[in-house]
BAMINU-283689 format. One record per residue (C-alpha): chain; residue number from 1; x, y, z. Coordinates in steps of 0.05 Angstrom, whole numbers, plus 5000, padded with zeros to 4 digits. Each point is the difference from the previous one (the first is absolute). Last residue first. Layout:
<atoms>
   chaine   num     c1     c2     c3
        A   NUM      X      Y      Z
...
</atoms>
This chain:
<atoms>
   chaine   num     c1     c2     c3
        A   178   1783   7820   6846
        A   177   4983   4922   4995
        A   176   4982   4964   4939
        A   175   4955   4931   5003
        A   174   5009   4962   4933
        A   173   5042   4943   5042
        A   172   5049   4963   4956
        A   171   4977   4929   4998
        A   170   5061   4957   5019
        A   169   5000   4934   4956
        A   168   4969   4935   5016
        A   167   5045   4948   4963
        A   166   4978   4930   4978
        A   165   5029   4939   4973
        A   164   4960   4934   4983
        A   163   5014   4929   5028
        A   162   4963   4949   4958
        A   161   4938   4948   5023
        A   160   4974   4963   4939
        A   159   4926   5007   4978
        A   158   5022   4996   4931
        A   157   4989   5084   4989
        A   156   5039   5009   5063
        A   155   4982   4997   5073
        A   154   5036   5044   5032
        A   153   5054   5004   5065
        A   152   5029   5073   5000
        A   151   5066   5022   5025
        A   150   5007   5073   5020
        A   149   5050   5057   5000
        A   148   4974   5065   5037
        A   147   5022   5062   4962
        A   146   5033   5070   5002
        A   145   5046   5005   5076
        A   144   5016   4918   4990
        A   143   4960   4951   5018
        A   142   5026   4918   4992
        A   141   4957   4932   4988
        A   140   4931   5014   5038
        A   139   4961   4939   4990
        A   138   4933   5001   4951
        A   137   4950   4945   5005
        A   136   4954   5028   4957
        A   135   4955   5046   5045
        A   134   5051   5046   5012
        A   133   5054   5013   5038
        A   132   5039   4940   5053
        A   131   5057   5025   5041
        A   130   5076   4975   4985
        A   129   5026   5071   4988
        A   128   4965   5048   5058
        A   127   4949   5037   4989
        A   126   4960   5059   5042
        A   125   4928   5021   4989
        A   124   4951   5061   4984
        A   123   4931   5003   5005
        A   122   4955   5040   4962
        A   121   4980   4951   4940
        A   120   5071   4962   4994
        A   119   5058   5035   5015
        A   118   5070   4968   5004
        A   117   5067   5022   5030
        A   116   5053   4958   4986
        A   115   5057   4980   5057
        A   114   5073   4995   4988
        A   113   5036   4963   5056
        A   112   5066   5043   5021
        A   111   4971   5003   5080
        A   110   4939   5044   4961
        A   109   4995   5021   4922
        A   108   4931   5029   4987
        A   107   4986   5011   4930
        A   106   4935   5031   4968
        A   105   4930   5000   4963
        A   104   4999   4927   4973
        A   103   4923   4991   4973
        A   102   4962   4942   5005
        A   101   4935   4989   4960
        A   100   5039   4979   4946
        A    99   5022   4944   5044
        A    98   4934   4978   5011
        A    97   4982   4988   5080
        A    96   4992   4950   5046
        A    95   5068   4980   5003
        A    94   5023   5069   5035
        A    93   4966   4964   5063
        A    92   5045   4940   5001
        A    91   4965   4921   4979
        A    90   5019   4937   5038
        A    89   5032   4952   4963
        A    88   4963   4940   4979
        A    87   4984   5012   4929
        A    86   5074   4997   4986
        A    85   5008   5038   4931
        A    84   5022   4957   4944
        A    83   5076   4992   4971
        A    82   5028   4928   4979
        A    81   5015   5015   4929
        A    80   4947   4965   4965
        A    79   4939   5004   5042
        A    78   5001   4977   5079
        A    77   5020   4930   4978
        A    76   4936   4969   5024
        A    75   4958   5052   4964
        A    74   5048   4985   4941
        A    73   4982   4926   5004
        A    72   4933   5016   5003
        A    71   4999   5041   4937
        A    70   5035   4942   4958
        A    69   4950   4952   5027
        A    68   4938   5044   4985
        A    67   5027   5014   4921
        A    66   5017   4928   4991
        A    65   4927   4992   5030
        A    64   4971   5046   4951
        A    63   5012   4954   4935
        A    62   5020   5037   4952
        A    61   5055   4978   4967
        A    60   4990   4920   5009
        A    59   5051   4961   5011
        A    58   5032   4957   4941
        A    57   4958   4928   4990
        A    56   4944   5031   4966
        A    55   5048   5036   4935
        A    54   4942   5011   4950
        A    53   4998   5070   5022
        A    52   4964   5025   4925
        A    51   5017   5063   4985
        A    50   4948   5042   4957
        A    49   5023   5031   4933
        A    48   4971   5071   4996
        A    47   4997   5040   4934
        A    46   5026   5074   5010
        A    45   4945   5050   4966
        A    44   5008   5036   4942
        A    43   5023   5068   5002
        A    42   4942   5049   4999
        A    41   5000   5048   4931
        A    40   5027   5068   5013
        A    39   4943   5045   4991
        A    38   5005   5066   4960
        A    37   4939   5040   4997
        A    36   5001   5038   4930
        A    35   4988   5084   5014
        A    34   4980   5033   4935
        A    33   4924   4986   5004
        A    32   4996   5024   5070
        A    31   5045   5058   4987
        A    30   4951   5026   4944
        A    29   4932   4981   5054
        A    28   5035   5037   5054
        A    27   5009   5066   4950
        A    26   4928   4999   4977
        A    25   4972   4997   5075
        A    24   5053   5054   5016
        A    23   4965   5042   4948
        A    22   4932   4986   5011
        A    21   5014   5015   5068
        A    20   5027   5076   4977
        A    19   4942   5007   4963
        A    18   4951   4989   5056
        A    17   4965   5060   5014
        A    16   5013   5042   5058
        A    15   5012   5071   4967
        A    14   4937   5009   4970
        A    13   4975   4983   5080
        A    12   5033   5064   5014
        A    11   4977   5049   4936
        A    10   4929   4971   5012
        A     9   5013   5025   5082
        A     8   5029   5060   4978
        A     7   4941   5018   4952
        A     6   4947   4986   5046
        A     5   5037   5048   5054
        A     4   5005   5049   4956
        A     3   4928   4987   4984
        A     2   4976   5001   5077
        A     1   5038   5072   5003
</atoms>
């Protein structure tokens, strides 16, 4: 039995040698040879001609306190078109949170005054239009039975205060009762 199991074993590693790699070796060296790298040449690069501000009576662009003044003025102005939250008025409760942390979970309609129902975490509150909801300066504009209309004061991309519109919709509850 020890030279049947000789044989197989010279009949197995007879079976491993590398002719097949010589022939992929051969067949990547062909293709190699054959395949011509195409490069498109680099365009040539723009030539710069320098400006020369030889105008020194005419303001100068960029000076900062043109940019200061201008910004002041604004300030003063209360931005472009005259909206800004009032930093003085006193804050509500609903205020404190994110408004995508609020969730409208119902209708209440009481003496013909439609009132929202609100969760945030676990506890649950009434609205009324003309409240205050979320934390950027958002007033209560209308509620209907679906949604909670808002309007927004941001800061936009300028630094400008803009009104923004916003609508909390009713969540549908995922709870099923039998």
């Amino acid at each position: 039995m020890s030279t049947r199991a000789a044989l197989l074993l010279v009949c197995l590693l007879a079976g491993c040698g590398d002719s097949d790699v010589q022939e992929v070796r051969a067949w990547m060296k062909e293709v190699d040879a054959q395949t011509k790298v195409r490069v498109k040449p680099l365009a040539e690069p723009k030539t710069f001609v320098p400006f020369a501000y030889a105008n020194k009576e005419a303001p100068d662009p960029f000076n900062p306190g043109k940019l200061m003044s201008e910004l002041e003025r604004q300030a003063v102005q209360g931005g472009a078109n005259g909206v800004q939250p009032d930093p003085r008025r006193r804050k509500e409760l609903l205020e404190s949170y994110p408004l995508d942390t609020i969730r409208m979970v119902g209708t209440i309609e009481r003496r013909g005054v439609m009132h929202a129902v609100l969760q945030v975490d676990r506890a649950v509150h009434q609205v009324v239009k003309g409240q205050r909801l979320g934390q950027n300066d958002g007033l209560i504009t209308s509620i209907d039975e679906n949604s909670v209309h808002l309007k927004e004061i941001v800061q936009d991309a300028s630094g400008d205060w803009v009104e923004r519109r916003s609508r909390l919709e009713l969540q549908e509850s995922k709870e099923t009762t039998k």
